[in-house]
C-alpha angles and dihedrals in degrees: 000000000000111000094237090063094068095033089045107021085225105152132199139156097289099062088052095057088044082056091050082047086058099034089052084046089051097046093041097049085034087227141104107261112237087008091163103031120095117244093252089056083049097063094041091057099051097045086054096060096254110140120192107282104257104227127200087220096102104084089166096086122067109249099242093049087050092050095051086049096041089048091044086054101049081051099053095044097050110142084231101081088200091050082056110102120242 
């Protein structure tokens, strides 16, 4: 997410992809993301570059389902919003 997303609350396209990038991580690790973090953690962590820890826990999904989502995910929430896909 670009910073100014979360100083400005100026949205584009970007930001939503990065929010794709954070729905796929919740539904893939079947958990809230940050649950435990303030929001102003929250911010801080994003406009550092962090993104949410990808765990192996999740044996539910078939491998190869879990690497292309894994994969699409890293993609959207590059912390380059133009190396994002569209």
């Amino acid at each position: 997410m670009k910073a100014t997303a979360i100083t400005t609350s100026e949205f584009d396209k970007a930001s939503d992809v990065y929010s794709y990038a954070i729905i796929l991580w919740e539904l893939l690790e079947r958990r809230v993301v940050w649950a435990h973090v303030s929001v102003e953690q929250v911010e801080q962590l994003v406009t550092m570059g962090n993104r949410p820890p990808i765990s192996n826990s999740n044996q539910n999904t078939k491998e190869s389902m879990r690497r292309g989502m894994v994969s699409l995910m890293q993609d959207c929430w590059s912390s380059m919003g133009f190396e994002r896909p569209t």
